[in-house]
C-alpha positions in Angstrom: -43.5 12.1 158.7 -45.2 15.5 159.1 -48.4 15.9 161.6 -50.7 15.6 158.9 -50.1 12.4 157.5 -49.3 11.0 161.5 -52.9 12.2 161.5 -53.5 9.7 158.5 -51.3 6.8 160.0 -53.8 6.9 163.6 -56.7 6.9 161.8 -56.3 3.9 159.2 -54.5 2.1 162.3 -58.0 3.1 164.6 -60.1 2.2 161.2 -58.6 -1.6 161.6 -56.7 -1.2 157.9 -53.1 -2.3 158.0 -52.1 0.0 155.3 -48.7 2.1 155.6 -48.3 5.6 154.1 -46.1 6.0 151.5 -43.7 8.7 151.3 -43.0 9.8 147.8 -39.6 10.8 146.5 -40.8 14.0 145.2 -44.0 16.0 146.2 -47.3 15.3 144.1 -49.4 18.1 143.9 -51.8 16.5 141.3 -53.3 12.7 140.1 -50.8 12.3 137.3 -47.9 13.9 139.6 -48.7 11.0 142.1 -49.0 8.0 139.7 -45.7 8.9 138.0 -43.9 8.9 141.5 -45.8 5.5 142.1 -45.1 4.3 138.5 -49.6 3.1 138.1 -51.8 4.3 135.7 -53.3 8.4 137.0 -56.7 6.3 137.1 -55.5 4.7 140.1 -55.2 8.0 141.9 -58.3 8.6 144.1 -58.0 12.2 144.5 -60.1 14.2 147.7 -62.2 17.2 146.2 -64.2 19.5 148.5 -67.1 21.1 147.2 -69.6 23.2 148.9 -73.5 22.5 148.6 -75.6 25.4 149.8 -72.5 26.5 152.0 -71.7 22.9 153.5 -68.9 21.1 152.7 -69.2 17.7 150.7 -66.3 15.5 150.1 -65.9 13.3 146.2 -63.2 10.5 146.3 -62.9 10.5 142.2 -60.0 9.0 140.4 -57.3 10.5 139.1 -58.6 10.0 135.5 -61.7 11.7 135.6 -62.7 15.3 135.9 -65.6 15.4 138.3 -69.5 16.8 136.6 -70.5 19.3 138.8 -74.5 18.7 137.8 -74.4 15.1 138.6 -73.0 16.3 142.2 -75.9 18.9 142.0 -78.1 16.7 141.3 -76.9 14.2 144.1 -75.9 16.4 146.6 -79.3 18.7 146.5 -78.1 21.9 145.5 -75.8 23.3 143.4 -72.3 22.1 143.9 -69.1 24.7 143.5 -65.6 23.5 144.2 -64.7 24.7 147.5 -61.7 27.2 147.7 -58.6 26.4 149.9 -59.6 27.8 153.2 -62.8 25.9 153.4 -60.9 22.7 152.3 -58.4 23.3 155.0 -61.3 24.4 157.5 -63.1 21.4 156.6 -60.9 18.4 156.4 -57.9 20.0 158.6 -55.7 19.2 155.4 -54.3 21.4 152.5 -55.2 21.4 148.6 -52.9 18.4 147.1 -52.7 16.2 150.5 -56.0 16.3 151.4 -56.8 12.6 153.0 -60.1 10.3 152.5 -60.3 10.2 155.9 -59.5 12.1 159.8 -61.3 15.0 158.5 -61.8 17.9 161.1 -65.3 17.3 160.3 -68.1 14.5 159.5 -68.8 15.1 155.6 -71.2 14.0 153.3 -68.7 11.6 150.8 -69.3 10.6 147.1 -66.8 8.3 145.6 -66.9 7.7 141.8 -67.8 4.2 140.7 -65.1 4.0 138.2 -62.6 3.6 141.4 -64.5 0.1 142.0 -63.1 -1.4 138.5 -59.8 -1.6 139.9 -57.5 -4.3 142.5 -55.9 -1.2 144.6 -55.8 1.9 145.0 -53.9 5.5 146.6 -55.4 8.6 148.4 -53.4 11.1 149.6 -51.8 10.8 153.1 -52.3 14.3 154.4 -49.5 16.3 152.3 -48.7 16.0 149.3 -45.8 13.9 149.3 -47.5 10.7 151.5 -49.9 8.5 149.5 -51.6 5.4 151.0 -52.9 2.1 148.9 -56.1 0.9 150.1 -59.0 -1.5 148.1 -62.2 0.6 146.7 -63.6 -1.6 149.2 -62.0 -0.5 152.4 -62.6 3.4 150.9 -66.4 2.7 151.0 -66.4 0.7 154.6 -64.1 3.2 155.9 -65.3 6.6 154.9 -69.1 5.6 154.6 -69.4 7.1 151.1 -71.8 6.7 148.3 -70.6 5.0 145.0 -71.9 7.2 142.1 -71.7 8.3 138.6 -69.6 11.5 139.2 -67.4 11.5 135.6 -68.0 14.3 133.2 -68.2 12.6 130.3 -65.3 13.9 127.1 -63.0 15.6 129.6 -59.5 14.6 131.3 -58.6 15.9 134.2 -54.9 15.6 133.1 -53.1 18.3 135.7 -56.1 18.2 138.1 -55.4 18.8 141.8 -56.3 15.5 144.0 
């Protein structure tokens, strides 16, 4: 396994889960390129987004299926929300676009996870590159990263193709 998702493995160990990371056949860049390779629906993908919020970095945990409604985030977050570009990501969380983890971030982030990810049994966040994948309950995603369950869908939209 590559550092980053190591980086994973020690933190859901030191977070009490007993989940194991899943390496993929193939690399999964996006939602429905990681529920293929997993053979579930893409709306049990819970995909990492960084936004920024008057220049911080804010983290939503959304699922694979939705695209995320920048004005709710505004409106929740307390300014206006922009999708964060690929070096704040990495500066941020320590991991790339397509891998990037729900947890072992480089730093403590303000976290949103859409409620739709509650409706279902299990679910899989990225594992630190984009070929690793860990299941996890919605649960354990709110004990473990602290995060706030909202409305964050935009409503009429897929987010078929949509980076995780």
């Amino acid at each position: 396994m590559k550092p980053p998702a190591l980086r994973v493995q020690a933190a859901l160990d030191a977070l009490g889960l007993e989940r194991r990371i899943i390496e993929l056949e193939r690399s999964a860049h996006t939602s429905q390129q990681a529920a293929d390779a997993l053979g579930v629906g893409v709306g049990s993908i819970a995909k990492s987004l960084v936004f920024t919020v008057h220049e911080r970095p804010v983290l939503v945990i959304a699922s694979g299926a939705n695209r995320v409604d920048e004005g709710k985030l505004t409106m929740l977050a307390g300014g206006p929300a922009r999708r964060a570009d690929a070096d704040t990501v990495k500066r941020a969380t320590g991991f790339a676009i397509g891998g990037v983890a729900p947890i072992a971030h480089e730093m403590p982030l303000e976290i949103f996870i859409d409620e739709d990810l509650l409706r279902l049994e299990i679910i899989y966040a990225a594992a630190g590159v984009p070929e690793c994948v860990f299941p996890l309950s919605p649960a354990e995603l709110v004990r473990v990263t602290g995060g706030r369950v909202a409305d964050l869908k935009e409503q009429g939209k897929p987010a078929q193709g949509e980076k995780r």
